[in-house]
C-alpha positions in Angstrom: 0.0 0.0 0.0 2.9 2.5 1.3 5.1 1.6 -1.7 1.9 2.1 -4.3 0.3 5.3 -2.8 2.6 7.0 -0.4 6.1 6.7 -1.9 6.9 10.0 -1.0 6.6 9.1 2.4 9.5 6.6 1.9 11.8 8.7 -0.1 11.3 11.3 2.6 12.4 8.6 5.5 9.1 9.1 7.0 7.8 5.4 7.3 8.6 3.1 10.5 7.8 -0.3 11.0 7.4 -1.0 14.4 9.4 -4.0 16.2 7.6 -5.8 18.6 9.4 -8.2 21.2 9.8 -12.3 19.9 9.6 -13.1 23.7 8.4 -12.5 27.0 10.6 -13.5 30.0 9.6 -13.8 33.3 12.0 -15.1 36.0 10.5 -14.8 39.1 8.6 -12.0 39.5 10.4 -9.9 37.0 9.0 -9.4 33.4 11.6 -9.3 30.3 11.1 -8.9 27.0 13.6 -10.2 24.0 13.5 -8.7 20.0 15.3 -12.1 19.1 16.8 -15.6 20.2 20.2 -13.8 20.5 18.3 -11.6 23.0 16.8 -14.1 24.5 20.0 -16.2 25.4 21.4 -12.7 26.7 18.7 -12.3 29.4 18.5 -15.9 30.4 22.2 -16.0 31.0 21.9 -12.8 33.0 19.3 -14.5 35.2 20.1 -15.7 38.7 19.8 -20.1 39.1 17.0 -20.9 40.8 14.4 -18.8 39.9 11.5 -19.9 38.3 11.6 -19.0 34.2 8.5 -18.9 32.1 9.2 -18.4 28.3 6.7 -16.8 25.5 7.1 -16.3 22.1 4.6 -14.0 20.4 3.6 -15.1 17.3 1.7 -12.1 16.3 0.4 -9.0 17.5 -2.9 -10.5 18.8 -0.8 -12.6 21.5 -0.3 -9.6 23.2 -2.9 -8.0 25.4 -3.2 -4.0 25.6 -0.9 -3.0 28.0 1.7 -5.7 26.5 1.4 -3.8 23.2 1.6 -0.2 24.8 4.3 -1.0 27.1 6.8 -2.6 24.2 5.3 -1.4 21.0 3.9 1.9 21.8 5.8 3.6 23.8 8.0 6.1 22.6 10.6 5.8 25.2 10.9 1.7 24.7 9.2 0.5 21.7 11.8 0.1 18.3 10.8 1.4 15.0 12.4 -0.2 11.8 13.1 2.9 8.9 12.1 2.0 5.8 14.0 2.7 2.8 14.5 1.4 -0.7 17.8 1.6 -2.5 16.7 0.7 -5.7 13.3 2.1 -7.1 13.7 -0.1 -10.0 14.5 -3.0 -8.0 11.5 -2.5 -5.5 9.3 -2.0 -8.4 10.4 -5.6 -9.9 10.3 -7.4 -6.4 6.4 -6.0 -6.1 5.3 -6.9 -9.4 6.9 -10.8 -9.3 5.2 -11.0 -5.5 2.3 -9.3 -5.7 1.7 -9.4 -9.7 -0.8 -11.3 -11.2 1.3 -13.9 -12.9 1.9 -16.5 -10.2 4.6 -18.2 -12.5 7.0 -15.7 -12.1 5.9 -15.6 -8.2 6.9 -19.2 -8.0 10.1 -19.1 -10.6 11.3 -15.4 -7.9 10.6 -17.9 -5.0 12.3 -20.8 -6.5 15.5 -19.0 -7.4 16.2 -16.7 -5.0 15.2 -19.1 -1.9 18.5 -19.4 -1.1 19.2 -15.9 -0.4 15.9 -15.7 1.9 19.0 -15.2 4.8 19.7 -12.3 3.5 15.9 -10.3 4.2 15.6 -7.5 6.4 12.0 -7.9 7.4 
């Protein structure tokens, strides 16, 4: 939608994508919360033995109740907000017409040959 109608706003560096947490860690009575595995690890290392760890992983925005969302998504003193840009205008117009497009061969032939590089995606 962003990239169809409001590219300006892109080319302007005016559109975020918020970053909600992967996990919620509680150990004991303390509440965490971890962007990524890597994270994850970092805050369960940190933990004292002993204590009693409970591990979530948010699939989706709907896992989270309201004050979950304000407190880690929301807020602008914690939440994280992803910039989005786009090198290539002519590239980004290609990648949008083979994923979105109406030709589903060249959908599958884009997924096909370039699964290999799926690693390399920022999303």
């Amino acid at each position: 939608f962003f990239f169809r109608h409001m590219r300006e706003l892109i080319r302007q560096g005016k559109l975020f994508i918020a970053q909600p947490p992967l996990y919620r860690i509680e150990i004991g009575n303390e509440t965490f919360y971890a962007q990524d595995d890597a994270d994850k690890e970092q805050v369960l290392a940190a933990a004292s033995s002993g204590r009693k760890v409970v591990i979530d992983r948010f699939k989706g925005l709907g896992e989270m109740n309201a004050d979950q969302l304000k407190d880690t998504t929301l807020d602008p003193a914690r939440r994280i907000l992803l910039r989005v840009d786009i090198e290539s205008q002519l590239d980004a117009d290609n990648t949008f017409r083979q994923l979105l497009g109406r030709d589903a061969s060249e959908r599958y032939r884009m997924i096909m040959d370039e699964a290999d590089e799926a690693d390399d995606l920022d999303i």
